[in-house]
C-alpha positions in Angstrom: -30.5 27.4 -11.4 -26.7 26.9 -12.0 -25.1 23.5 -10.7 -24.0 23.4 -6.9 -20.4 22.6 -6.9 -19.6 19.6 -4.5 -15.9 19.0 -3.1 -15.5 15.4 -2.2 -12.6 14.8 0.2 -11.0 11.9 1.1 -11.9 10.4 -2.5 -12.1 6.7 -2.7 -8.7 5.6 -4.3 -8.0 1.4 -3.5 -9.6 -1.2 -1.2 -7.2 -1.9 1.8 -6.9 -5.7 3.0 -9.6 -5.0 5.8 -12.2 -3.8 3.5 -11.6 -7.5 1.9 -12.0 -9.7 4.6 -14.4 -12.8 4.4 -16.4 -11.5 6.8 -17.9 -9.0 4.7 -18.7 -11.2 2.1 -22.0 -11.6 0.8 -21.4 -15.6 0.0 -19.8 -15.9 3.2 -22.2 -18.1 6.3 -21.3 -16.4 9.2 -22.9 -19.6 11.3 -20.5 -22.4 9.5 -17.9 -19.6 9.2 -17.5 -20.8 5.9 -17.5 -19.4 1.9 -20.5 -21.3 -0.3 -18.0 -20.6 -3.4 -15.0 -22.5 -4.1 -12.5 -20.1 -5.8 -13.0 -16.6 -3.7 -14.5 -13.8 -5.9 -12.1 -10.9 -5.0 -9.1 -12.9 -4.5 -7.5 -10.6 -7.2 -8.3 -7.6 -5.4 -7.1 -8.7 -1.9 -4.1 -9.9 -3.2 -3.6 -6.5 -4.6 -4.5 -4.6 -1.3 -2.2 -6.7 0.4 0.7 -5.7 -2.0 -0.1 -2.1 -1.7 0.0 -2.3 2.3 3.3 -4.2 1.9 4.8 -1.8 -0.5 3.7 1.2 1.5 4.9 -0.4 4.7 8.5 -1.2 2.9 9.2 1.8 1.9 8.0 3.8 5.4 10.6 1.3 6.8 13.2 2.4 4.0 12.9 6.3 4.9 13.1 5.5 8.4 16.0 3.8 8.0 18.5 6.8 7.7 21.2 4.6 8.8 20.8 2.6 6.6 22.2 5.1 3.2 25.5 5.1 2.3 27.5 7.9 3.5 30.2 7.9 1.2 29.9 10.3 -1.6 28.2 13.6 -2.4 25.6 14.3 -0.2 22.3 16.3 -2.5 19.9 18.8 -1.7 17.6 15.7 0.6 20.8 14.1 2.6 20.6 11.4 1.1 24.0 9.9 -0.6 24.7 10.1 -4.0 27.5 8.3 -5.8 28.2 8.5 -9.1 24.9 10.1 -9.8 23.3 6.8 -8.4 21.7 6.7 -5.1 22.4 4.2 -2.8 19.6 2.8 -0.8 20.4 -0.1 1.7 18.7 -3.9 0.7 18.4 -2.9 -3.2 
């Protein structure tokens, strides 16, 4: 018998800051609503999901903001405003 060849979608890539809240936290007490440890254990990996989800949501704001590029110059193949060979992105 030959192996069965398995296509996983939707891999797992990062934990998002939901997937790291308190509440599903095996030395969390739900009735005291309070942690029995004194330094978190996954404090590195929220803080981490948290930067991802601000990242992600900065730069969604930075392609929406088409207004916000700099029209002067030679426009490339995207639209977006090149001068000098440097694009200009507005708040950087």
């Amino acid at each position: 018998m030959g192996k069965s060849s398995k296509r996983i979608y939707n891999k797992f890539e990062f934990w998002s800051a939901d997937d790291c809240s308190c509440e599903y936290c095996q030395h969390h007490n739900d009735k005291e609503k309070t942690c029995q440890l004194d330094v978190c254990c996954i404090e590195d990996i929220k803080q981490e999901a948290v930067r991802r989800e601000q990242d992600a949501a900065s730069m969604t704001a930075t392609v929406n903001n088409v207004g916000g590029f700099v029209s002067a110059g030679v426009s490339d193949a995207c639209g977006i405003a090149m001068s000098e060979g440097v694009m200009l992105v507005a708040g950087s």
